[in-house]
Structure formats: C-alpha cells, structure tokens
VOKEKE-62722 format. One record per residue (C-alpha): x, y, z. Coordinates in Angstrom, 2 decimals, decimal comma. Layout:
REM residues N
+---------+---------+---------+
!      xx !      yy !      zz !
+---------+---------+---------+
!       X !       Y !       Z !
...
+---------+---------+---------+
END
This chain:
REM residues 174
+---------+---------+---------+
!      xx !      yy !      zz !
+---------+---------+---------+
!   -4,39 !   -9,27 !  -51,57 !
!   -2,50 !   -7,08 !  -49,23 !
!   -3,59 !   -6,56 !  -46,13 !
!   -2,88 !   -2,75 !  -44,85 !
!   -1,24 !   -1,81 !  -41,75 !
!   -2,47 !    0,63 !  -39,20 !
!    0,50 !    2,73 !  -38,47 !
!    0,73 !    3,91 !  -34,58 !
!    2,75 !    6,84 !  -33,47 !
!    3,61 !    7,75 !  -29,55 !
!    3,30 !   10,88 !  -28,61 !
!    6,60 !   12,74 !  -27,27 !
!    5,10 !   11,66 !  -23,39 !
!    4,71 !    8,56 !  -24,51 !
!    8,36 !    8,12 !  -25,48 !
!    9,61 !   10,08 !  -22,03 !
!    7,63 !    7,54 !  -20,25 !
!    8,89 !    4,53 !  -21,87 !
!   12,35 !    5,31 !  -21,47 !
!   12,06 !    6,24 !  -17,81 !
!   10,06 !    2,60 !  -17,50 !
!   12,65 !    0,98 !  -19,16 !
!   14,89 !    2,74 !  -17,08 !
!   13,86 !    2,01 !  -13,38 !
!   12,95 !   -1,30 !  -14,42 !
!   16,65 !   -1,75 !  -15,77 !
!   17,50 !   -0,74 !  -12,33 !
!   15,24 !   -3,23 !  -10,57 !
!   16,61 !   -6,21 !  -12,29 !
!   20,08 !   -5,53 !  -11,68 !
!   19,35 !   -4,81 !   -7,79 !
!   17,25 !   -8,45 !   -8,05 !
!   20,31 !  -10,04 !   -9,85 !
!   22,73 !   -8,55 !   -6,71 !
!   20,14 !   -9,68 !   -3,62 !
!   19,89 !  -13,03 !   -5,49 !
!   24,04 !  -13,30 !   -5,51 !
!   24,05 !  -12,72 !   -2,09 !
!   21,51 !  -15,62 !   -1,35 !
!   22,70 !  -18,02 !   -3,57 !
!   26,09 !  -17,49 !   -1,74 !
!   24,64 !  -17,73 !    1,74 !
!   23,15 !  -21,23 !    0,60 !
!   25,82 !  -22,35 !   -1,36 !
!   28,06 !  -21,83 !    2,31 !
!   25,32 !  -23,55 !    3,70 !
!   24,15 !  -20,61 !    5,86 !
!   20,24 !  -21,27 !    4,88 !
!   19,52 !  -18,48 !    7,68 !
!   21,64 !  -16,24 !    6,47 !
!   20,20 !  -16,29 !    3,39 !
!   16,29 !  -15,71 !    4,24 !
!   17,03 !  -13,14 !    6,91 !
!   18,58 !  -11,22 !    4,02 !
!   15,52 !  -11,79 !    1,81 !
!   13,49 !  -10,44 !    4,68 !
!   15,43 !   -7,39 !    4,97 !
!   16,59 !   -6,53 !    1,28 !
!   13,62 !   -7,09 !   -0,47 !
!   11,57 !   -3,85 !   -0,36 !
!    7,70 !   -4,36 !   -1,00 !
!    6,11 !   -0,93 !   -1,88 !
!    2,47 !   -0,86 !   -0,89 !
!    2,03 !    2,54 !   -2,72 !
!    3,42 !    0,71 !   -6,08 !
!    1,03 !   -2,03 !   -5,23 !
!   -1,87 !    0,85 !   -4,83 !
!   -0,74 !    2,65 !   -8,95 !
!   -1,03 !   -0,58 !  -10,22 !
!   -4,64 !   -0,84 !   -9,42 !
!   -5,51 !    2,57 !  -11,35 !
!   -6,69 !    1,38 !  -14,79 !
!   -5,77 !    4,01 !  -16,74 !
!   -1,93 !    3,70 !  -18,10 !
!   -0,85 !    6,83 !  -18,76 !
!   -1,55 !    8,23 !  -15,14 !
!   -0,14 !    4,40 !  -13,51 !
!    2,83 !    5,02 !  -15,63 !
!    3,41 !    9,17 !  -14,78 !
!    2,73 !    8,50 !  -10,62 !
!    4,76 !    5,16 !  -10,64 !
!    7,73 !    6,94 !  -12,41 !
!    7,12 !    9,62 !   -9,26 !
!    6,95 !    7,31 !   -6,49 !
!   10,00 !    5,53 !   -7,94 !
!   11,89 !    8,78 !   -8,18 !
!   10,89 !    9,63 !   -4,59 !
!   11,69 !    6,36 !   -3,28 !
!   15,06 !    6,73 !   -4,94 !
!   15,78 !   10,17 !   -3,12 !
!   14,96 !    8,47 !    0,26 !
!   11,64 !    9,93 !    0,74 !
!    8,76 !    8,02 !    2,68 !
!    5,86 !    8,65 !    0,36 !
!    2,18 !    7,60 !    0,44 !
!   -0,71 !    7,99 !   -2,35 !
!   -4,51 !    8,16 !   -1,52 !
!   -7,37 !    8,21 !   -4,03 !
!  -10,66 !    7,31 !   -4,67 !
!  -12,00 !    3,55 !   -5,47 !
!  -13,58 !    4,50 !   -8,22 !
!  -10,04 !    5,33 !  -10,37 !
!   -9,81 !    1,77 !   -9,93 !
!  -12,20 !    1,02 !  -12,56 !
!  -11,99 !    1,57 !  -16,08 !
!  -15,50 !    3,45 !  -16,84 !
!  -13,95 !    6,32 !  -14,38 !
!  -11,63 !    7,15 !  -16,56 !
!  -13,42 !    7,30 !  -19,81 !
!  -15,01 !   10,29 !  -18,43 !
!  -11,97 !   11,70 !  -16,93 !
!   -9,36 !   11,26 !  -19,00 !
!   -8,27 !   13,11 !  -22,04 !
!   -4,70 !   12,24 !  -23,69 !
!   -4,09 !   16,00 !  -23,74 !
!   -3,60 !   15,43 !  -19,49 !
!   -0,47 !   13,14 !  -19,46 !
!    1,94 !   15,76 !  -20,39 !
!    0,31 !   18,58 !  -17,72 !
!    0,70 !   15,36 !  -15,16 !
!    3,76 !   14,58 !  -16,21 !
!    5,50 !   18,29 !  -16,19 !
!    3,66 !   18,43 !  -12,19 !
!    5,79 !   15,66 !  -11,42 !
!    8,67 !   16,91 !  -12,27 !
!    8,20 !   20,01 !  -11,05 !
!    7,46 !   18,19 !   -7,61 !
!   10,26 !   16,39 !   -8,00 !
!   12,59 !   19,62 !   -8,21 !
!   11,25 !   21,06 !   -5,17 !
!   12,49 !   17,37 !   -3,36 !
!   15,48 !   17,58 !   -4,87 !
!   15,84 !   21,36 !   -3,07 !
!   15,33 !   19,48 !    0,26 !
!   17,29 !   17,09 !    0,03 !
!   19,54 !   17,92 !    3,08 !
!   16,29 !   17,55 !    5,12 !
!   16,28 !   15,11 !    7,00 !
!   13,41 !   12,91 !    7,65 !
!   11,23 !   13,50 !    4,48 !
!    7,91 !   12,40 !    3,90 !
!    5,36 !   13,25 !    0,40 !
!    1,44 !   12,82 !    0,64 !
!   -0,02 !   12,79 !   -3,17 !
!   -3,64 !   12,21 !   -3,36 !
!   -6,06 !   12,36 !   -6,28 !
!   -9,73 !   14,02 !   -6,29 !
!  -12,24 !   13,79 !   -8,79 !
!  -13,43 !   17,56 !   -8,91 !
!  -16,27 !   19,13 !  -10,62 !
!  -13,18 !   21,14 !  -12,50 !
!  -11,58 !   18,07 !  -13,62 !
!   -9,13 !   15,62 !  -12,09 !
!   -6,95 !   17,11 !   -9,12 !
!   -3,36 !   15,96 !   -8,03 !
!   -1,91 !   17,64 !   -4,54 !
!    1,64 !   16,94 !   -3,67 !
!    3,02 !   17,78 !    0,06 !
!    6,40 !   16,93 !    1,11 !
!    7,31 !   17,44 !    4,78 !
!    9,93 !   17,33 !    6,95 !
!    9,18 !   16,49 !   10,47 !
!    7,91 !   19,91 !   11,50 !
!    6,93 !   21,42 !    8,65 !
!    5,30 !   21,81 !    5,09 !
!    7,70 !   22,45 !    2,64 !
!    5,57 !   22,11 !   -0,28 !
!    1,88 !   22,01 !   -1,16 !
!    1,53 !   21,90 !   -5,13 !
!   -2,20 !   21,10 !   -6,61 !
!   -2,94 !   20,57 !  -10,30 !
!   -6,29 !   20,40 !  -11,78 !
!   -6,63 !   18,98 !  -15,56 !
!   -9,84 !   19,55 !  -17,11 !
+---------+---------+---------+
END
C-alpha cells in the first residue's frame, strides 16, 4: 500500500522571505568565519589579549533581534527581522517595542491571517525606501512598535535624525 503525500506549496512571500533569510544569514557566517580568522591569528601569535579584546568589540549582540525572536508567530519574526537586519545594515540605530502578549502563541491565532504577511512585508519595504532617501543623514535612529488595535494589528515606523522626524508610517492589517 502506498502511502500518499501531502503536497505543500509557499506562497510568493514565503519564497521572498526565504531567500532574504538565506541571504543575511549567508552574510552572517561569512562575517563569523572573518572575526574567527582574526582570533585564531591573534592566538596562534600568542597575543591571547589581542584576541578577546577583538571578540569584545567585533561581535555585535542585537537586543532588538533577541526581542523578534521571542514573537511566536513566523511570518511576522521573519518580515521585522529581515527589517531590522536591513536597517542595521544601512547604519541605522533601531529599536522595536510591543506588547507581551505577541509573545505567546494563542495571541496570534486571533490576530493573524496569512493574507497579512505580504501587506507587512510591502510596509517594510516601503520603510526601507524612505531610509534609503536619508541616507546622507547623519545620526539615524528608527522606532517600530506594534499595537494590538480594535482595527486589527498596527505597525508604526519613525526614523529620525537628531532633530527631527523624517518619517512616521503606520499600517493597520485587519
């Protein structure tokens, strides 16, 4: 007797945000593979010093990477990670705020529709354009936070400079 296979498709979203995952995470490893050069050469010289003040220094730890991870629900991890990486990449000091409760799974069964990932998706990238406009600014900082509304889930984007708001974007999906 055969058994029959289910046969899973990804949706076009799904596919954008693989390759961009594959992508940055390409671009980790090979950073990791040139800090870990450097330190295996300080030791090797026998410059043990050397070596972990450059660990201390190169290695970036990104709370606000730490903070997407804890969101349960993958498609919106994957879309805002893929944003803070991008943003991070251009140089701009970004922080992300949102509730506990998108922490836990149960949150999102409510408020989560697979329709949403390509409105959040095209809002980051439209974000990302109007960073990519500023980018002779000097000193640029983004604020995204997440509300639970009674319209449906809300994302606001602000990127600054040191004296002003150059952008305030807010989606709602629902």
């Amino acid at each position: 007797m055969r058994e029959e296979r289910k046969t899973m498709t990804m949706s076009e979203v799904e596919q954008v945000l693989l390759s961009e995952m594959l992508y940055w995470y390409r671009l980790q490893r090979h950073d990791f593979l040139n800090h870990w050069q450097v330190i295996m050469g300080n030791l090797q010289l026998n410059r043990p010093s050397e070596a972990l003040t450059y660990m201390q220094q190169s290695v970036p730890i990104s709370p606000e990477e730490q903070k997407i991870a804890q969101i349960t629900e993958p498609s919106v991890g994957a879309i805002l990670l893929g944003f803070i990486i991008r943003l991070e990449q251009a140089k701009v000091d970004t922080t992300i705020d949102f509730p506990s409760e998108m922490k836990e799974k149960d949150f999102w069964k409510d408020h989560w529709r697979e329709e949403y990932a390509g409105g959040l998706y095209g809002y980051t990238t439209e974000c990302m354009a109007n960073v990519i406009q500023s980018s002779g600014v000097k000193g640029l900082t983004a604020e995204i936070y997440l509300f639970d509304e009674p319209r449906g889930l809300t994302c606001q984007f602000m990127l600054s400079d040191e004296e002003t708001i150059l952008c305030d974007k807010v989606i709602t999906l629902g």
